[in-house]
Rosetta silent file (secondary structure, phi, psi, omega in degrees, C-alpha in Angstrom):
SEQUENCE: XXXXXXXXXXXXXXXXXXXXXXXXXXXXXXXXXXXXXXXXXXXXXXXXXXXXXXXXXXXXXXXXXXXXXXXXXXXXXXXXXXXXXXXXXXXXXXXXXXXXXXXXXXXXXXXXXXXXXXXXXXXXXX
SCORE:     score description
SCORE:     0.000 S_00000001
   1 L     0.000  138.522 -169.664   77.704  105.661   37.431 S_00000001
   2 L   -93.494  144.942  144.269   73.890  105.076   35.586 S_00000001
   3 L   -22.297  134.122  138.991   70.999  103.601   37.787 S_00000001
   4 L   -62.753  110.268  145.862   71.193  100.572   38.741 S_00000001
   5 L   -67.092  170.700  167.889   68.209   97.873   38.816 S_00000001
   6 H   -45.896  -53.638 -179.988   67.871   95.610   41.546 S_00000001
   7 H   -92.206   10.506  158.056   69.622   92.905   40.077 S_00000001
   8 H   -68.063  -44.166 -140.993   72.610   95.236   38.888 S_00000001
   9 H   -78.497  -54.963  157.510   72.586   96.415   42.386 S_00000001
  10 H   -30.634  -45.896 -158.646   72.964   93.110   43.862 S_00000001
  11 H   -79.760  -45.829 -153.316   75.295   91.849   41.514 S_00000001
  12 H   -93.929  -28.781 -167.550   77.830   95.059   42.225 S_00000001
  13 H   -93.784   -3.433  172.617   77.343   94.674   46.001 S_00000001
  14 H   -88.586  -27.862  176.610   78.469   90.996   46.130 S_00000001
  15 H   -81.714  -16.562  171.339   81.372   91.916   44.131 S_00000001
  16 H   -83.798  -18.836  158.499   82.154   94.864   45.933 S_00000001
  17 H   -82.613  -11.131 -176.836   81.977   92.601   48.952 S_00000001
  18 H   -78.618  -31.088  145.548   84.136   90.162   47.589 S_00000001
  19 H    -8.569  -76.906 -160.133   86.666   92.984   47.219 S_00000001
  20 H   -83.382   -9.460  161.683   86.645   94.143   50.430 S_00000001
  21 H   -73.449  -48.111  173.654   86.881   90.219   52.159 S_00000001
  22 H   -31.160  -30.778 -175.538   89.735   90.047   49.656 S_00000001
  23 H   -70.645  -45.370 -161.885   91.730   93.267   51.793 S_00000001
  24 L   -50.744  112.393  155.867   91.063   91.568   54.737 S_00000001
  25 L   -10.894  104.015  179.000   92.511   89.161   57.381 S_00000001
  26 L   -61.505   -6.254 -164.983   91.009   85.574   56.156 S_00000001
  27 L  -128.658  109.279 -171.656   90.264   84.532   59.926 S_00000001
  28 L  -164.425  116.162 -160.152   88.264   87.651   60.967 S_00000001
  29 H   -70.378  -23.613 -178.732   85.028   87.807   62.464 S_00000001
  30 H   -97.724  -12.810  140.045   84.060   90.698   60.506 S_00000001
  31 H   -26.600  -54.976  170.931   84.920   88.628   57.348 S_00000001
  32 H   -97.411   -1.933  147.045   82.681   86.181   57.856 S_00000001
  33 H   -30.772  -56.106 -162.815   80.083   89.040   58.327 S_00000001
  34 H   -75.415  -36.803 -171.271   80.831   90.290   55.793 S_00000001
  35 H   -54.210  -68.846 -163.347   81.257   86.820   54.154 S_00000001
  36 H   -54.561  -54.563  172.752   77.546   85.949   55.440 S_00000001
  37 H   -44.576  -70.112 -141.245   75.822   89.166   53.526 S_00000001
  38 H   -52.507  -42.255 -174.061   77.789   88.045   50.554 S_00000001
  39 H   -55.973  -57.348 -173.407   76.329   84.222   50.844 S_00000001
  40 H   -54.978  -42.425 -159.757   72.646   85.807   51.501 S_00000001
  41 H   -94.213  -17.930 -175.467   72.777   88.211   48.764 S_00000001
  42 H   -75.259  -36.328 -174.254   74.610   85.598   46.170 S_00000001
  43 L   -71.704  136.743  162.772   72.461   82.164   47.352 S_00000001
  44 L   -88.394  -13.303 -174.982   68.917   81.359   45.942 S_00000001
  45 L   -88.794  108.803 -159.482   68.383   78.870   48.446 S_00000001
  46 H   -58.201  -58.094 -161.780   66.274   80.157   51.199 S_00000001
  47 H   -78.018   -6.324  168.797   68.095   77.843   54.012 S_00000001
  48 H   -85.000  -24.619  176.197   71.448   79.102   53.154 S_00000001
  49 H   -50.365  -51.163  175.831   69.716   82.644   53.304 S_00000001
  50 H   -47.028  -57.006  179.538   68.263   81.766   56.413 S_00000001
  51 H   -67.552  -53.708 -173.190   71.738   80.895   57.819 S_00000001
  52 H   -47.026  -33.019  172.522   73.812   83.720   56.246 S_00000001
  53 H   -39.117  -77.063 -155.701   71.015   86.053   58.469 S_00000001
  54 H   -53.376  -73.225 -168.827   71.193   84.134   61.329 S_00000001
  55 H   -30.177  -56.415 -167.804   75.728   83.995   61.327 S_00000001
  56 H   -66.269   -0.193 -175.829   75.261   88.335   60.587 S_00000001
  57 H  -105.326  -26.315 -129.052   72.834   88.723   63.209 S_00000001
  58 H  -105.322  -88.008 -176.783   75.272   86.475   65.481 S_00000001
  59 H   -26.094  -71.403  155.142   78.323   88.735   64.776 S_00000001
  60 H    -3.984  -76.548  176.949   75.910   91.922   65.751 S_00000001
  61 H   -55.218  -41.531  170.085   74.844   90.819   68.899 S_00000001
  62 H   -86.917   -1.934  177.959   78.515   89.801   69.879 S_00000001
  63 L  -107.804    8.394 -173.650   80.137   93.145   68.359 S_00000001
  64 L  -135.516   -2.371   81.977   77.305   95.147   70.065 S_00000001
  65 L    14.752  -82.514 -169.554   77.909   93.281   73.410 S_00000001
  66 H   -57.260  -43.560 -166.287   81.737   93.765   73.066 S_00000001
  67 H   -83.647   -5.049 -166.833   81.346   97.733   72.340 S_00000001
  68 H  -101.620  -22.880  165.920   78.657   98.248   74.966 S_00000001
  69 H   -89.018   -5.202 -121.067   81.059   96.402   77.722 S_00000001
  70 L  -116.554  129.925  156.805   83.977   98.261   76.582 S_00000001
  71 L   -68.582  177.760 -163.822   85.682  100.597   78.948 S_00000001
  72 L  -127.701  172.803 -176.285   86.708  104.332   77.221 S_00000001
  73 L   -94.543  -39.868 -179.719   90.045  104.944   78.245 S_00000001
  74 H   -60.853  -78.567  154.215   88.499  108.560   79.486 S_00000001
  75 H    -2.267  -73.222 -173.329   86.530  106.058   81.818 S_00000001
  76 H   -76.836  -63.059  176.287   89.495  103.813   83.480 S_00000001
  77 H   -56.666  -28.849  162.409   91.332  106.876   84.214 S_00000001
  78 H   -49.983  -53.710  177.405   88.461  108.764   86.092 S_00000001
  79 H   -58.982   -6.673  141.512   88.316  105.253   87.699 S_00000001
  80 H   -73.438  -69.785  172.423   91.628  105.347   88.870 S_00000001
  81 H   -15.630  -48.675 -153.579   91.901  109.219   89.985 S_00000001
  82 H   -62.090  -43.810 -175.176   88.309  107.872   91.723 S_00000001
  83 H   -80.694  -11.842 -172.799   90.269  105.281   93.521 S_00000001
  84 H   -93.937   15.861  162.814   93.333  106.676   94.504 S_00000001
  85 H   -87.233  -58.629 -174.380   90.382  109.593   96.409 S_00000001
  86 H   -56.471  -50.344  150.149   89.045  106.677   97.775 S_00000001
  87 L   -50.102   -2.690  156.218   92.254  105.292   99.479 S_00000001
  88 L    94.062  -11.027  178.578   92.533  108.475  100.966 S_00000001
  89 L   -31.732  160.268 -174.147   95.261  110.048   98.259 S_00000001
  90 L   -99.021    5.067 -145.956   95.655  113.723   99.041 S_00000001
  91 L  -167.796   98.443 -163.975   95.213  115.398   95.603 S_00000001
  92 H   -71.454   10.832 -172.893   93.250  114.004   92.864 S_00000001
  93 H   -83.215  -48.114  157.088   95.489  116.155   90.824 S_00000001
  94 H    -9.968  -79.823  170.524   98.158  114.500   91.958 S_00000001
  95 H   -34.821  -35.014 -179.659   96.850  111.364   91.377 S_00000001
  96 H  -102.628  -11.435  130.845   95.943  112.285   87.933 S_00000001
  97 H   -57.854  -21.846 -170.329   99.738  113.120   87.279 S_00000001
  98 H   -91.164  -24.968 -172.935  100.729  110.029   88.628 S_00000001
  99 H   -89.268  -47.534  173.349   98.494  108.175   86.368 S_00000001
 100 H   -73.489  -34.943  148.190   99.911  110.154   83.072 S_00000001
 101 H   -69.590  -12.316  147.457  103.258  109.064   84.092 S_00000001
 102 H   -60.715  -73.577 -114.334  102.451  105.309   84.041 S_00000001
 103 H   -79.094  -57.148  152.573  100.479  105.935   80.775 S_00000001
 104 H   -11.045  -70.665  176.047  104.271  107.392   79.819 S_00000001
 105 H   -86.140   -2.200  162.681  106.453  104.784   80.839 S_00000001
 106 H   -84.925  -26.770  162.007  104.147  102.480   79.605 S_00000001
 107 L   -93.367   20.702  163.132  104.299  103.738   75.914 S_00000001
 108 L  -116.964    9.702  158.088  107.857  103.778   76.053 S_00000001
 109 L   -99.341  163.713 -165.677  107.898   99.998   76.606 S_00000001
 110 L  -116.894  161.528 -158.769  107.543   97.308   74.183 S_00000001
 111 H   -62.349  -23.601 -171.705  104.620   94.745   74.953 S_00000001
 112 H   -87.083  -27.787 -170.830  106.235   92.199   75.944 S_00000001
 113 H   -61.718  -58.411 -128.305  108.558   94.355   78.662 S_00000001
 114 H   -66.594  -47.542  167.418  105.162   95.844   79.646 S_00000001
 115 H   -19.829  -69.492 -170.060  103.776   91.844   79.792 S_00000001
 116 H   -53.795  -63.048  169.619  106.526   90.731   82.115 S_00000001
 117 H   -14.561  -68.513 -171.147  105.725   93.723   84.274 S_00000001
 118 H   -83.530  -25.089  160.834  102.442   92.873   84.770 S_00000001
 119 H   -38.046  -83.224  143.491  102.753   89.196   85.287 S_00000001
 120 H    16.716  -61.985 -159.470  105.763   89.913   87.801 S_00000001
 121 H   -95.779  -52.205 -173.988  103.355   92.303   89.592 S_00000001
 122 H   -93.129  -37.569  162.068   99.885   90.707   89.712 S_00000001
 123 H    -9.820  -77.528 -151.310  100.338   86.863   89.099 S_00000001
 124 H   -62.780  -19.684 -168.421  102.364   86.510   91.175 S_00000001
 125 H   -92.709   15.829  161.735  100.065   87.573   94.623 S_00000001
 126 L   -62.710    0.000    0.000   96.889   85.135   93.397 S_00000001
């Protein structure tokens, strides 16, 4: 690949985005991300520019939100182990065997099995 100018550069990065919205799921939040650069770098008109910003700055803020709430997995089990210590359990090793044998019987169920379960179990006592 030769240098690029700026409006080669442009040119190859809307089509390389149109590419990669093409792999994609059409109803995808990271679509119209992506979708929003592509408008911004393809549009001459400053208020669609203006928008296309605004939607990719939108998506940011709620994907940087979402990952910043997000429990780790590493995370909920110390927070179990933590709780079944708290309740007085006798052994957090224990506790932390008892927890890899849910995580067990839970990947040998199919989602919907695993669904019913938990409806079944917590639903029902609200």
């Amino acid at each position: 690949m030769t240098l690029l100018n700026d409006e080669e550069k442009v040119t190859f990065l809307i089509d390389l985005l149109e590419r990669h919205i093409d792999k994609l799921p059409s109803e995808n939040s990271f679509v119209n991300y992506l979708e929003s650069i592509r408008v911004f770098l393809k549009t001459k008109d400053p208020i669609l520019q203006k928008t296309a910003i605004s939607n990719s700055e939108l998506f940011i803020d709620n994907f940087s939100h979402v990952l910043n709430n997000c429990i780790t997995s590493k995370q909920a089990v110390g927070s179990l182990i933590a709780a079944f210590d708290k309740v007085g359990y006798a052994d957090s090793m224990d506790a932390a065997a008892i927890i890899i044998e849910f995580e067990d019987l839970l990947k040998q169920m199919s989602e919907e099995e695993a669904e019913k379960l938990y409806r079944e179990r917590w639903l029902a006592e609200k």
